[in-house]
Each structure stands twice: as structure tokens, then as C-alpha cells.
Steps between C-alpha positions, in 0.01 A plus 500: 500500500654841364545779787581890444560550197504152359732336684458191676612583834529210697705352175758813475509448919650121439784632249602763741528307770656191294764771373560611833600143665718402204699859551483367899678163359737673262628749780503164685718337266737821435581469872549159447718539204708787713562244766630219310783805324589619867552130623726393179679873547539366848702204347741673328298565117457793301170583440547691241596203270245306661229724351703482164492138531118459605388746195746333253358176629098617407608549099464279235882331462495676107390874623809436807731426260409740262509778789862401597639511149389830470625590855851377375457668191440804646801455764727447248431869317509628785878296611353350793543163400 
């Protein structure tokens, strides 16, 4: 049943609140996620690369390896390599 102005209120109510506890689990998890760097920082790894590593890790293998021959590519004009 439509409310003001057409819109189904007790519908549009559900998606809120849906939105709002997965944003309550995705803080959640970012905590999470935080906790697991500072304990592996705590044993002596660089986070840094561990990022690196974990967003290399999501690509397809032919996009990675396309993105680090460019990298090189590009470190070589500019004598880094």
C-alpha cells in the first residue's frame, strides 16, 4: 500500500534499516580487518606490503601481470629499476 506521495512506506522502512545493519557489519569487519594488521605489525610485518599483497591477490592473475609490466616499464624511464 503506497503512503505520501506514493511510496510504500513500510517497504522503503525495511531497505533503510537493512542498509543500516550491513554498514553496522562492514564497520564491524573494518575493525576486524584493523586488528588482524596491528597483530601481524606486532610480529615483525610491514603492512604496507601486506595491503599490496592482499589487493594484488583480489586481481585476475592476467590484469596483475599486466599492472607490473607496466610498473617496470615505467621504472625503467624513469632509472629506478
Amino acid at each position: 500500500m503506497a503512503g505520501k506521495g506514493g511510496v510504500a512506506g513500510e517497504r522503503l522502512k525495511s531497505f533503510v534499516e537493512r542498509i543500516e545493519r550491513l554498514e553496522e557489519e562492514k564497520a564491524a569487519l573494518g575493525s576486524d580487518i584493523r586488528d588482524v594488521y596491528s597483530e601481524a605489525k606486532g610480529a615483525g610485518f610491514d603492512t604496507k606490503v601486506m595491503r599490496q599483497i592482499v589487493r594484488l591477490r583480489k586481481m585476475d592473475s592476467q590484469d596483475r601481470r599486466e599492472q607490473e609490466e607496466l610498473l617496470d616499464l615505467y621504472k625503467r624511464a624513469l632509472d629506478m629499476a
